[in-house]
N, CA, C and O atoms as a GROMACS GRO file, in nm:
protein
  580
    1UNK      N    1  10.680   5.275  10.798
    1UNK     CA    2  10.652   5.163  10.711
    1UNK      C    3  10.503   5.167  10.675
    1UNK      O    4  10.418   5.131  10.756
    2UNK      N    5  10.467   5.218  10.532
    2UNK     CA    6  10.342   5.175  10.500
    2UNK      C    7  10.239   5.008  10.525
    2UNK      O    8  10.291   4.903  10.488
    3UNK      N    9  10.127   5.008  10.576
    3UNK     CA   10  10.079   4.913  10.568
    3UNK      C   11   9.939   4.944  10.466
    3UNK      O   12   9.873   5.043  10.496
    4UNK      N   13   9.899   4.868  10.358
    4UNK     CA   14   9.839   4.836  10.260
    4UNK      C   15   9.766   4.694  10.278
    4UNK      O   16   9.815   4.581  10.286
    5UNK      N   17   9.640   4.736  10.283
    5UNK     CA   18   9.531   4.641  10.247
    5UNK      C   19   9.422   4.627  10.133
    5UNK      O   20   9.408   4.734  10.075
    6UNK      N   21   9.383   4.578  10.110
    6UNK     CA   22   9.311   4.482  10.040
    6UNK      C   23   9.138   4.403  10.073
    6UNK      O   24   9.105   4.345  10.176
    7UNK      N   25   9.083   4.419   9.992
    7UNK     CA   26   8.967   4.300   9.984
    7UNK      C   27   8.990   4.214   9.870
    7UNK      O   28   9.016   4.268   9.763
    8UNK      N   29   8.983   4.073   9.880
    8UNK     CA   30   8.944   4.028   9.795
    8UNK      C   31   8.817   4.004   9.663
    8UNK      O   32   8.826   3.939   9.559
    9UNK      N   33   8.716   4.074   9.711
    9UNK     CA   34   8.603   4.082   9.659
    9UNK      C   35   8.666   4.197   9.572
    9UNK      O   36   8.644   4.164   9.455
   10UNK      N   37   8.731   4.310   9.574
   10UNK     CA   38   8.758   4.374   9.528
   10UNK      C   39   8.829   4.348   9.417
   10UNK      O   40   8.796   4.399   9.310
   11UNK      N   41   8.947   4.258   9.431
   11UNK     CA   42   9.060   4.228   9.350
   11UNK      C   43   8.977   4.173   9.256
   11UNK      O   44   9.004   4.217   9.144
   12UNK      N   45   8.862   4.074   9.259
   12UNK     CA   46   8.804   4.004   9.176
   12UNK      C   47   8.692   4.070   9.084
   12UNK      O   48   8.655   4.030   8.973
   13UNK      N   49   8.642   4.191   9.160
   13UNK     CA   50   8.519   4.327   9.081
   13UNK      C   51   8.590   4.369   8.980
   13UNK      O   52   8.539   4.373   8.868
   14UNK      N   53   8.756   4.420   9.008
   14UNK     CA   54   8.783   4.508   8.981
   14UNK      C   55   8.851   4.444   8.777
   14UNK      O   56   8.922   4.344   8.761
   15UNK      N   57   8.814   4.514   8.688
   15UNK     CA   58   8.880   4.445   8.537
   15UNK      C   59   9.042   4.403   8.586
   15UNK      O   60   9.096   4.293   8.583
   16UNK      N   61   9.085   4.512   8.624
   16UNK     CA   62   9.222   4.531   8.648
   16UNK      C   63   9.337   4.397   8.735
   16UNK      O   64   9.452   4.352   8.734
   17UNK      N   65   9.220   4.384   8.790
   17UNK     CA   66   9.243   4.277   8.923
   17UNK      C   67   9.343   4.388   9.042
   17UNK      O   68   9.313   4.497   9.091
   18UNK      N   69   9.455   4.313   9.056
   18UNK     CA   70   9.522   4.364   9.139
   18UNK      C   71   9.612   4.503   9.103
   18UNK      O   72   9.638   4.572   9.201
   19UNK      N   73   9.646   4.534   9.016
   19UNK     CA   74   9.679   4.627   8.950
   19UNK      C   75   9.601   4.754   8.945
   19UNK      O   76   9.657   4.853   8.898
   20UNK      N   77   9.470   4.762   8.991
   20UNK     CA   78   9.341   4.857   9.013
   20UNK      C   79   9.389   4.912   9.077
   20UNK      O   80   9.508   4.910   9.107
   21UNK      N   81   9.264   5.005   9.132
   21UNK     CA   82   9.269   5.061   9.279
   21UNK      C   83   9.173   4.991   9.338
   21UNK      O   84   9.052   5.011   9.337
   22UNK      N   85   9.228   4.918   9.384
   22UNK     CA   86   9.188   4.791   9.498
   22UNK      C   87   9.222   4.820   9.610
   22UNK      O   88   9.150   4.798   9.707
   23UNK      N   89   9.348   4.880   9.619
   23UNK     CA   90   9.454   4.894   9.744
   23UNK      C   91   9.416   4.989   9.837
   23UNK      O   92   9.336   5.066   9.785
   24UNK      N   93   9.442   5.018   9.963
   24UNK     CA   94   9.394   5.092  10.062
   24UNK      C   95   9.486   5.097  10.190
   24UNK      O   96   9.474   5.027  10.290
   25UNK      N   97   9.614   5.229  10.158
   25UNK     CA   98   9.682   5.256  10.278
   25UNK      C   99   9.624   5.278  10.413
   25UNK      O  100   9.525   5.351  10.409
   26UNK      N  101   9.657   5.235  10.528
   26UNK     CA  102   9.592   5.284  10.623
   26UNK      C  103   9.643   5.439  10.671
   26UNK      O  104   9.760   5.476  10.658
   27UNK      N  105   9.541   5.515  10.726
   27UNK     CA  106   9.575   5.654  10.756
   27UNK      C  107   9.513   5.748  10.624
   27UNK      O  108   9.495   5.870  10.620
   28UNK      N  109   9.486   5.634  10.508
   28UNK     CA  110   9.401   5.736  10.406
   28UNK      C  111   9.242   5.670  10.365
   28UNK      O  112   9.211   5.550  10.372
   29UNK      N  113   9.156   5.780  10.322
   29UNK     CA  114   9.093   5.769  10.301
   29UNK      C  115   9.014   5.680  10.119
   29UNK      O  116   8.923   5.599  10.106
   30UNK      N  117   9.094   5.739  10.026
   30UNK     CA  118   9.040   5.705   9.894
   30UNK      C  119   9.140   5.519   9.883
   30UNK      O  120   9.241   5.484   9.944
   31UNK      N  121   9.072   5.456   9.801
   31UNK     CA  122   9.149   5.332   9.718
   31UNK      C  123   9.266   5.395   9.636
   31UNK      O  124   9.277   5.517   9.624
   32UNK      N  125   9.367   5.292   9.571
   32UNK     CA  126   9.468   5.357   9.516
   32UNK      C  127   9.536   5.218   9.475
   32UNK      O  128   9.546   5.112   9.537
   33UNK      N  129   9.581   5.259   9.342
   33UNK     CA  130   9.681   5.121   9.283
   33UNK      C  131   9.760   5.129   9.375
   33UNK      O  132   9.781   5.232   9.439
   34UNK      N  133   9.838   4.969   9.400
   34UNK     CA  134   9.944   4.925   9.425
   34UNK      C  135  10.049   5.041   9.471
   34UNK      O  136  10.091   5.072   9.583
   35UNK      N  137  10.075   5.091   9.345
   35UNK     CA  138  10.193   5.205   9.335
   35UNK      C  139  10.154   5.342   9.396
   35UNK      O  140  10.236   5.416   9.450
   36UNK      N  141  10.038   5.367   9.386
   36UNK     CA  142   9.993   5.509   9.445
   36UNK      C  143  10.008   5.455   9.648
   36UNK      O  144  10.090   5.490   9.734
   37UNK      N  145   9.921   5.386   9.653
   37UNK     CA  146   9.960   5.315   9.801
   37UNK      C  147  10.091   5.306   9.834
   37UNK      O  148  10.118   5.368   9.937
   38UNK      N  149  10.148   5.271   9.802
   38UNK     CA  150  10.273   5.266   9.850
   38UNK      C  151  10.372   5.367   9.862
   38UNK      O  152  10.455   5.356   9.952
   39UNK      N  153  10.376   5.484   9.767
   39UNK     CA  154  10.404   5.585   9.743
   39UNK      C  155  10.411   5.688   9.903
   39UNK      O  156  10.325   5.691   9.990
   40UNK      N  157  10.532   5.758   9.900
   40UNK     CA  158  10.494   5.827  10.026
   40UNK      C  159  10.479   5.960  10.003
   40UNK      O  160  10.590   6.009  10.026
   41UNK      N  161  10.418   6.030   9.975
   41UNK     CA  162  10.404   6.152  10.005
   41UNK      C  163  10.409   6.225  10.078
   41UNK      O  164  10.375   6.342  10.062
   42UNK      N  165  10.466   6.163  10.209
   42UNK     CA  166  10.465   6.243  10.345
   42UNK      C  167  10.588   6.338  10.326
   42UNK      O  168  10.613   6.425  10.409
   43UNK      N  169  10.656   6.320  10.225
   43UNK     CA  170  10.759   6.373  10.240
   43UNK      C  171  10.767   6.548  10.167
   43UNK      O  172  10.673   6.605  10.224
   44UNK      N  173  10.813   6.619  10.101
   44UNK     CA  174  10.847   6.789  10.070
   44UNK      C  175  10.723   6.803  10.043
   44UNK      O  176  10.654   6.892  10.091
   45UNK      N  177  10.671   6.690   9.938
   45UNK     CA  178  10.534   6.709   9.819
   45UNK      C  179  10.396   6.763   9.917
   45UNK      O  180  10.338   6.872   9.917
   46UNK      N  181  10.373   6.642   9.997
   46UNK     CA  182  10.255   6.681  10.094
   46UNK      C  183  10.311   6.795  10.176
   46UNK      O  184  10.227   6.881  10.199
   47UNK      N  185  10.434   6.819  10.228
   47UNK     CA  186  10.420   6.915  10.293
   47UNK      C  187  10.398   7.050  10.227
   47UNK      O  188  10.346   7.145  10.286
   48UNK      N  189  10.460   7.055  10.042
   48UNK     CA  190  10.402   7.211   9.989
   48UNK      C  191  10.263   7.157   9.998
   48UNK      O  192  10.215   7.260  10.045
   49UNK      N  193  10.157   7.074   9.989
   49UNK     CA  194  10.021   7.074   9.899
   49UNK      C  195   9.962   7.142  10.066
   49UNK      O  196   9.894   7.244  10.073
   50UNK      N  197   9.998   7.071  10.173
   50UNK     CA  198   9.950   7.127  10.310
   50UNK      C  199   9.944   7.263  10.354
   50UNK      O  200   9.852   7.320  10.412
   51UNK      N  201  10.113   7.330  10.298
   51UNK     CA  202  10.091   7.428  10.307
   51UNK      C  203  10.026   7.544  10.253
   51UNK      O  204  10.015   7.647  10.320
   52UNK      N  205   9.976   7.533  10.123
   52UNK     CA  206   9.914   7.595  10.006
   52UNK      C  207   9.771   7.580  10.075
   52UNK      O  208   9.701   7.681  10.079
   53UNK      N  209   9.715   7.444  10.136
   53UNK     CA  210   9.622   7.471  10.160
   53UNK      C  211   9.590   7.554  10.318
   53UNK      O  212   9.477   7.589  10.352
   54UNK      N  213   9.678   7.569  10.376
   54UNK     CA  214   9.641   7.598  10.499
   54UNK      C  215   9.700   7.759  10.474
   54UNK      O  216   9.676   7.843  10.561
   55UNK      N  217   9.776   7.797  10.353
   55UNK     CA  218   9.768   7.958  10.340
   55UNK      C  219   9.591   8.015  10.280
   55UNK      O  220   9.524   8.111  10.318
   56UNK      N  221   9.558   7.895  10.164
   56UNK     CA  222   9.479   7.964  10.117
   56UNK      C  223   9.274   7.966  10.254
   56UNK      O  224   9.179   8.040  10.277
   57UNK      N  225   9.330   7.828  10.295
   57UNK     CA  226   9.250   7.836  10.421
   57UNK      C  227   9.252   7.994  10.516
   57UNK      O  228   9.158   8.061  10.558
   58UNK      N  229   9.362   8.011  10.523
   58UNK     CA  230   9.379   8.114  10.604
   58UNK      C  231   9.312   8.271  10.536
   58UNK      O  232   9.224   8.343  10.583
   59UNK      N  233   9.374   8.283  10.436
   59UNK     CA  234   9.297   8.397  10.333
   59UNK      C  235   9.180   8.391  10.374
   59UNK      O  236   9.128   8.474  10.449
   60UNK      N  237   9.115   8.268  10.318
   60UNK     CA  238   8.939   8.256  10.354
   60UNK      C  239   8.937   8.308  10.489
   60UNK      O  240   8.850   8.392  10.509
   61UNK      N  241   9.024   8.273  10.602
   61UNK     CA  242   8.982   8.334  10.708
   61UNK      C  243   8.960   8.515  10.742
   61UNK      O  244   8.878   8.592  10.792
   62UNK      N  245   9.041   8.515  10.701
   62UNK     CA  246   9.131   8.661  10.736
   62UNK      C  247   8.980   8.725  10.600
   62UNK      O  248   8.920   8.808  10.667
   63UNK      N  249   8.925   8.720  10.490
   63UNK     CA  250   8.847   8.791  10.434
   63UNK      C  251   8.714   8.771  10.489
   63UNK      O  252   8.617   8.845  10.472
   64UNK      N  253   8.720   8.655  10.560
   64UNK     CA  254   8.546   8.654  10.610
   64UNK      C  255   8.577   8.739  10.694
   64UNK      O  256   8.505   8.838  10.682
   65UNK      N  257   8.685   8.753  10.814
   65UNK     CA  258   8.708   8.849  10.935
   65UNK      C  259   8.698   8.977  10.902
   65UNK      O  260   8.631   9.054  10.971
   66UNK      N  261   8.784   9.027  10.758
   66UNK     CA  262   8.765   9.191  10.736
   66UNK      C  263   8.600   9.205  10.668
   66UNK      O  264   8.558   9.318  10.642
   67UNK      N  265   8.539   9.122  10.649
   67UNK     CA  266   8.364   9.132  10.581
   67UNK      C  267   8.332   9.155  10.680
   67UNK      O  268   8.276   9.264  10.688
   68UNK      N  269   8.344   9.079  10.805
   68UNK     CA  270   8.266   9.085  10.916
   68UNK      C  271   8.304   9.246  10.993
   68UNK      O  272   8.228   9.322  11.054
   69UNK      N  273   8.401   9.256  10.974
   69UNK     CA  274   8.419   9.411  11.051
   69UNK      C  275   8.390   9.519  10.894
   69UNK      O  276   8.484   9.593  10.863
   70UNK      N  277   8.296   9.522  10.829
   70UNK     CA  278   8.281   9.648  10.691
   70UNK      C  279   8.169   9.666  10.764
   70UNK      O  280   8.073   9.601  10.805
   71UNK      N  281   8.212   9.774  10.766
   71UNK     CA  282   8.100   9.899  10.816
   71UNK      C  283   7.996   9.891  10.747
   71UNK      O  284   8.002   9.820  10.646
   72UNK      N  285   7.881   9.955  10.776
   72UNK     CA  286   7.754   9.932  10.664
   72UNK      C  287   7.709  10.088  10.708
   72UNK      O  288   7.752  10.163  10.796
   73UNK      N  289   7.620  10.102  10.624
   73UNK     CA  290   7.552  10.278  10.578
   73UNK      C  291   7.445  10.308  10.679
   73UNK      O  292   7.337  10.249  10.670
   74UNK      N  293   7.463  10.384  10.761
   74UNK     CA  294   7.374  10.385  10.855
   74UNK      C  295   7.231  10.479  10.756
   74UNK      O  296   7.129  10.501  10.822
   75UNK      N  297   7.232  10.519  10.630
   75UNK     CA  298   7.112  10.560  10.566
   75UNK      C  299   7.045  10.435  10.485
   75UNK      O  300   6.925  10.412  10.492
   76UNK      N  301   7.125  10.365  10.416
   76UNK     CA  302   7.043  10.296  10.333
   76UNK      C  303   7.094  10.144  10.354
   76UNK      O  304   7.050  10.056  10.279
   77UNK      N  305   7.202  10.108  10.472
   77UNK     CA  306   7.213   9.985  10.497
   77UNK      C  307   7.334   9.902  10.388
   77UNK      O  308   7.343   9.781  10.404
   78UNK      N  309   7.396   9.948  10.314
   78UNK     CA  310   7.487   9.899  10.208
   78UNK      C  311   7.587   9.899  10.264
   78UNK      O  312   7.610   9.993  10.340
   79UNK      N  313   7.709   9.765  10.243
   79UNK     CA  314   7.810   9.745  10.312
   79UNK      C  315   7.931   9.874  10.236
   79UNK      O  316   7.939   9.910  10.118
   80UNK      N  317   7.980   9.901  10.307
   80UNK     CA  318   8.099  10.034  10.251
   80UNK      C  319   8.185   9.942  10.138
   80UNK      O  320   8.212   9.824  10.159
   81UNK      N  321   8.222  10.011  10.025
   81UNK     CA  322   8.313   9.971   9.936
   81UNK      C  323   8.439   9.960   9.983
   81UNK      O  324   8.453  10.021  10.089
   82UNK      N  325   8.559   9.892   9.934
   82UNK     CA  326   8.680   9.895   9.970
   82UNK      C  327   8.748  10.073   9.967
   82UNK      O  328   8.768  10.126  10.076
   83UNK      N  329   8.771  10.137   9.861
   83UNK     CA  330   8.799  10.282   9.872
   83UNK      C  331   8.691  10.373   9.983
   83UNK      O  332   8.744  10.470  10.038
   84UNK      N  333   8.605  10.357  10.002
   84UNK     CA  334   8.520  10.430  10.134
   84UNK      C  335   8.604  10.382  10.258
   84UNK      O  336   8.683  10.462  10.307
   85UNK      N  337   8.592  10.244  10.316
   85UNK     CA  338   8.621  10.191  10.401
   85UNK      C  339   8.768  10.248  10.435
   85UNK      O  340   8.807  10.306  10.536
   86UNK      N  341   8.835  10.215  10.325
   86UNK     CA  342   9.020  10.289  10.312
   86UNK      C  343   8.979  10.491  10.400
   86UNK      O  344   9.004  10.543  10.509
   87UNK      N  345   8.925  10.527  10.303
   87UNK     CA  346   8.859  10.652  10.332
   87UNK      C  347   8.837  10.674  10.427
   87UNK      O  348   8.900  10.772  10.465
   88UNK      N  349   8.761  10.626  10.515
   88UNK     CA  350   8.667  10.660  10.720
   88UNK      C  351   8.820  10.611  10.753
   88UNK      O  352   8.862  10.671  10.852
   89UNK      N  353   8.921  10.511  10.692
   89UNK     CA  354   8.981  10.460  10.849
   89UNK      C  355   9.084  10.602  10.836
   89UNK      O  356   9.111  10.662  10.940
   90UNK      N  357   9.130  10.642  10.728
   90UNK     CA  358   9.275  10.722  10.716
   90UNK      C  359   9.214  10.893  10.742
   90UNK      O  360   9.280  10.992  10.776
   91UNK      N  361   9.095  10.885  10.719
   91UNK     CA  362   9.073  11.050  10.805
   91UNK      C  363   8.967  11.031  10.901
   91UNK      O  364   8.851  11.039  10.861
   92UNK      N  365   8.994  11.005  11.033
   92UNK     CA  366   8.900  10.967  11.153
   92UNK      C  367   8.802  11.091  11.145
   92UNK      O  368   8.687  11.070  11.185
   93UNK      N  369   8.822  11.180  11.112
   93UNK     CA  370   8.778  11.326  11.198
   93UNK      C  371   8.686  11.352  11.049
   93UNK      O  372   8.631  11.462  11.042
   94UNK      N  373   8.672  11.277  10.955
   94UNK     CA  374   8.571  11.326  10.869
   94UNK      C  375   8.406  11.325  10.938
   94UNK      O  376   8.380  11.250  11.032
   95UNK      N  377   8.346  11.379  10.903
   95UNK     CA  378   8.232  11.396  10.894
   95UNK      C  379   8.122  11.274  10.801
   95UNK      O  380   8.160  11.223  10.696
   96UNK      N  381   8.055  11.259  10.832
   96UNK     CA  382   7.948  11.144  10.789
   96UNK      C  383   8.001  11.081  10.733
   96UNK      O  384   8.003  11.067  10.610
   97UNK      N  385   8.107  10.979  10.888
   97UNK     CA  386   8.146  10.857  10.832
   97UNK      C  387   8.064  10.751  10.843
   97UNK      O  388   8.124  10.644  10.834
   98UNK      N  389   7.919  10.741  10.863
   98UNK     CA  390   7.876  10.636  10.820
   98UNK      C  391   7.746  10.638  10.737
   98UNK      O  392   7.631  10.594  10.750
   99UNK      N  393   7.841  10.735  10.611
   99UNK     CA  394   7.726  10.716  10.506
   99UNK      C  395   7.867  10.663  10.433
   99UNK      O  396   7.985  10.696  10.450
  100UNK      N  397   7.804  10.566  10.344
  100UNK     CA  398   7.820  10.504  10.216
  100UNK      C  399   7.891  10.608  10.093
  100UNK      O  400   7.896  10.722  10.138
  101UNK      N  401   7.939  10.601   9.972
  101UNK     CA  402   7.936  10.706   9.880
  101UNK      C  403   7.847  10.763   9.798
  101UNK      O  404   7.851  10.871   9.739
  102UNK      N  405   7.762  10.674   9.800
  102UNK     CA  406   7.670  10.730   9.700
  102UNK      C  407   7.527  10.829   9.801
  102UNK      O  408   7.448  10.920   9.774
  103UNK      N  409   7.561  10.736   9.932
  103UNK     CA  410   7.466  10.844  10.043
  103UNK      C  411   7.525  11.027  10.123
  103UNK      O  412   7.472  11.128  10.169
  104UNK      N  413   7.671  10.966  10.092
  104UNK     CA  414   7.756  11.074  10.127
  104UNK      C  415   7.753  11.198   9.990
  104UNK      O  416   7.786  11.316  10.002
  105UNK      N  417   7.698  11.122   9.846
  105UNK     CA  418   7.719  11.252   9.740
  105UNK      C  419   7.575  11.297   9.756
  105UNK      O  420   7.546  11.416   9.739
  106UNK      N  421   7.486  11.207   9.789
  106UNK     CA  422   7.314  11.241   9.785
  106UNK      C  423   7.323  11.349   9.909
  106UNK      O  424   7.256  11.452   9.902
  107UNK      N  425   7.376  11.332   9.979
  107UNK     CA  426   7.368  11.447  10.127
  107UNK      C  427   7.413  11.575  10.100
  107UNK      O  428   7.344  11.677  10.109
  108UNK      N  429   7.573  11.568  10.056
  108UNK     CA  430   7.630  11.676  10.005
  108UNK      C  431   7.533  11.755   9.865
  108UNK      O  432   7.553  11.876   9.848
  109UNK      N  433   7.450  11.696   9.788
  109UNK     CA  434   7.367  11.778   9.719
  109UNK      C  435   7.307  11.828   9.769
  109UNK      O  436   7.295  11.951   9.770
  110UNK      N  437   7.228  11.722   9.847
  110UNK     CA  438   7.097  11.838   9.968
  110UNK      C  439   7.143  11.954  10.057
  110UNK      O  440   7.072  12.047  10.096
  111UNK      N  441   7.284  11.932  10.084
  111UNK     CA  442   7.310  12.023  10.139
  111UNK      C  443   7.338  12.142  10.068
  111UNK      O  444   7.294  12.245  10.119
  112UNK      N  445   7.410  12.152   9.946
  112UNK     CA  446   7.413  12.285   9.836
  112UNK      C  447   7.274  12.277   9.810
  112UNK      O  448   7.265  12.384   9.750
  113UNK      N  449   7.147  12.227   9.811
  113UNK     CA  450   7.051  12.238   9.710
  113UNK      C  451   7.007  12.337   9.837
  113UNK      O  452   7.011  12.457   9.810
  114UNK      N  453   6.981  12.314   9.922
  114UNK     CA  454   6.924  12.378  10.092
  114UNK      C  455   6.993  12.497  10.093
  114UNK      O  456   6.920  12.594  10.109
  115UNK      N  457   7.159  12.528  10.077
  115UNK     CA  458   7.207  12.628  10.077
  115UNK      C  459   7.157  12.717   9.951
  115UNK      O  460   7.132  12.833   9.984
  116UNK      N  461   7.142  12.695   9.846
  116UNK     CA  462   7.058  12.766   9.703
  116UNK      C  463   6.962  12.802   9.731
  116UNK      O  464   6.924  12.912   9.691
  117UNK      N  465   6.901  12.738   9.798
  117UNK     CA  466   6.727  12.774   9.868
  117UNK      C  467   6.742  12.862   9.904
  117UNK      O  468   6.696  12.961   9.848
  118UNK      N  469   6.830  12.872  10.040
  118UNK     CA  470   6.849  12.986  10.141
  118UNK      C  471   6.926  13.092  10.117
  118UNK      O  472   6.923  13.180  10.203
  119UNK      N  473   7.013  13.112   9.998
  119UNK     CA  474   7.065  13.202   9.948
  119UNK      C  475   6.951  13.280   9.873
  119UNK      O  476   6.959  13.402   9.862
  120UNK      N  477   6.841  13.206   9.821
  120UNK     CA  478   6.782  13.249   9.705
  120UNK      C  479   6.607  13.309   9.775
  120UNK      O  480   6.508  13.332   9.706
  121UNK      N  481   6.614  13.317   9.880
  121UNK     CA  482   6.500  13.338   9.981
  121UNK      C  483   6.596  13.453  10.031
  121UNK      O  484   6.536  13.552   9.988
  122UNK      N  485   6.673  13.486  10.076
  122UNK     CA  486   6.756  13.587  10.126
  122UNK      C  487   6.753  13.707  10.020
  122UNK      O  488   6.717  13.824  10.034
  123UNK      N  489   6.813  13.622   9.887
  123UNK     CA  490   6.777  13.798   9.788
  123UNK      C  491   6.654  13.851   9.755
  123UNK      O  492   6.646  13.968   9.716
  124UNK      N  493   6.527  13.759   9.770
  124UNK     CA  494   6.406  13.751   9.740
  124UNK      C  495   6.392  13.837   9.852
  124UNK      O  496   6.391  13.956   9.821
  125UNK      N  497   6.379  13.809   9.977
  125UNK     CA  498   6.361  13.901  10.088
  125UNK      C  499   6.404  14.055  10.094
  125UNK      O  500   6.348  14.152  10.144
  126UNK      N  501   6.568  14.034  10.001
  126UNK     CA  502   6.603  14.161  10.043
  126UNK      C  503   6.560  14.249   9.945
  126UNK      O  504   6.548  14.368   9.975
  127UNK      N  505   6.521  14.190   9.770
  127UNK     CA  506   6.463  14.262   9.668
  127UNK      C  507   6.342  14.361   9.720
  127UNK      O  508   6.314  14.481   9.716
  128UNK      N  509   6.283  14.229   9.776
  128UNK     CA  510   6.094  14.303   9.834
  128UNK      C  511   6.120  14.432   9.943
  128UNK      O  512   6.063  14.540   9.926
  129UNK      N  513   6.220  14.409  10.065
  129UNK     CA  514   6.286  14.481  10.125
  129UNK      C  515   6.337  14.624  10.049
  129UNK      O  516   6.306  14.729  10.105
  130UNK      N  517   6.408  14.631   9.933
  130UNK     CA  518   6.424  14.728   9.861
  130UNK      C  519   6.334  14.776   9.774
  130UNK      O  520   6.338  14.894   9.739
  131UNK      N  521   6.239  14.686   9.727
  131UNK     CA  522   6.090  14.768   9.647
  131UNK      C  523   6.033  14.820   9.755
  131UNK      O  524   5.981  14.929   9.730
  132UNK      N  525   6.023  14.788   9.856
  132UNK     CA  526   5.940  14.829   9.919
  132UNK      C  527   5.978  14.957  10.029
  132UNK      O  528   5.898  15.043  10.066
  133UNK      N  529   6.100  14.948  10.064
  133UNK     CA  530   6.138  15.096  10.060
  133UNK      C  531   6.140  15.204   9.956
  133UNK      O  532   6.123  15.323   9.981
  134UNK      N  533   6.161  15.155   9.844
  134UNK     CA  534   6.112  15.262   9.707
  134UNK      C  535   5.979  15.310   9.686
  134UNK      O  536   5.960  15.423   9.639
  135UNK      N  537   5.898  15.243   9.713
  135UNK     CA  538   5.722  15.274   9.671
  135UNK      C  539   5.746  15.353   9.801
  135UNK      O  540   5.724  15.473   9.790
  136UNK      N  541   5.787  15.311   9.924
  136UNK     CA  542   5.754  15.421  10.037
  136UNK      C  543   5.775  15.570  10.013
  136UNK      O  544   5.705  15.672  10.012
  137UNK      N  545   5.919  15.533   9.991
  137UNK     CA  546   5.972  15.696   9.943
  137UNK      C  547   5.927  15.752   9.775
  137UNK      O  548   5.984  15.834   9.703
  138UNK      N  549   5.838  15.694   9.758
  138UNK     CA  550   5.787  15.759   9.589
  138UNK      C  551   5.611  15.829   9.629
  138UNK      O  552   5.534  15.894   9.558
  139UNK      N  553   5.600  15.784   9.755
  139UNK     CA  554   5.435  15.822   9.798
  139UNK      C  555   5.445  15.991   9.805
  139UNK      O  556   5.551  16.052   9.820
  140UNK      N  557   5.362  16.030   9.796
  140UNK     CA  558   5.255  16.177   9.756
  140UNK      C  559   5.324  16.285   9.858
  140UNK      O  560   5.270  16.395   9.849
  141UNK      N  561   5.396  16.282   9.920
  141UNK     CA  562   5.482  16.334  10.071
  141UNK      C  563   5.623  16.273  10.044
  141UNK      O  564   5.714  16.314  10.117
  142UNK      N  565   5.652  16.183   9.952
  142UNK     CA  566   5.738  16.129   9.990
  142UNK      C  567   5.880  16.184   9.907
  142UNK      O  568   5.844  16.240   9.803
  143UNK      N  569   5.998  16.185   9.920
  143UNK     CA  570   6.089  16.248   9.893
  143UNK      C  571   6.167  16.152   9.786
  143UNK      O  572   6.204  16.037   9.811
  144UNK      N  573   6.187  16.226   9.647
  144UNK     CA  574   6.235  16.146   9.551
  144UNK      C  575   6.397  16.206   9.542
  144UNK      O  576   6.433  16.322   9.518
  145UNK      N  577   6.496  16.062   9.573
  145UNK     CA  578   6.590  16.086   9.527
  145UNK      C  579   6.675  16.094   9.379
  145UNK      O  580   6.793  16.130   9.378
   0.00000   0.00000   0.00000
């Protein structure tokens, strides 16, 4: 059984008079006409609006929880994107899983750019290596093939 109260100071503020929202179920918080007060909503209505809110409450939960577990870039500190994150969990055994993507493509360059180096110091070495066995064998004694 609803109980509904009232001020009189109210009934008399209000243009409406009693017909306003003057009225005030107990167990709620806002004023409410006559008809809204009395009204029960306890019934299917509040229970979808409750549940809608306590799914979408829950979402909020459940996304602050997966924020709170995103990995971050151990080079430059940036939280991992959703496709990275997907990425480290479904191949454990990768290699620099805690760079980021854009720290993981910057690495993989340095690493071909380092390998170019060292490929390119290797033929350099072995060129001078081969001139320089040629001038040996071209000297004044020396035997021309």
């Amino acid at each position: 059984m609803p109980v509904v109260v009232t001020e009189l100071e109210r009934i008399t503020a209000d243009p409406k008079g009693a017909a306003g929202k003057v009225w005030r179920r107990l167990g709620r918080e806002e004023w409410q006409t006559l008809g809204e007060a009395l009204d029960n909503p306890d019934g299917e209505r509040l229970y979808r609006v409750e549940m809608e809110q306590f799914r979408r409450r829950q979402k909020e939960r459940e996304a602050a929880a997966r924020e709170a577990q995103r990995p971050v870039c151990r080079r430059c500190g940036a939280k991992f994107t959703d496709d990275r994150w997907d990425t480290v969990r479904r191949y454990p055994a990768q290699e620099h899983r805690e760079l980021c993507d854009p720290c993981l493509t910057e690495h993989h360059e340095q690493v071909q750019a380092e390998r170019a180096a060292q490929r390119q110091a290797e033929e350099a070495a072995a060129r001078e290596a081969a001139e320089a066995e040629a001038k040996k064998n071209r000297g004044l004694f020396g035997r021309r093939r």
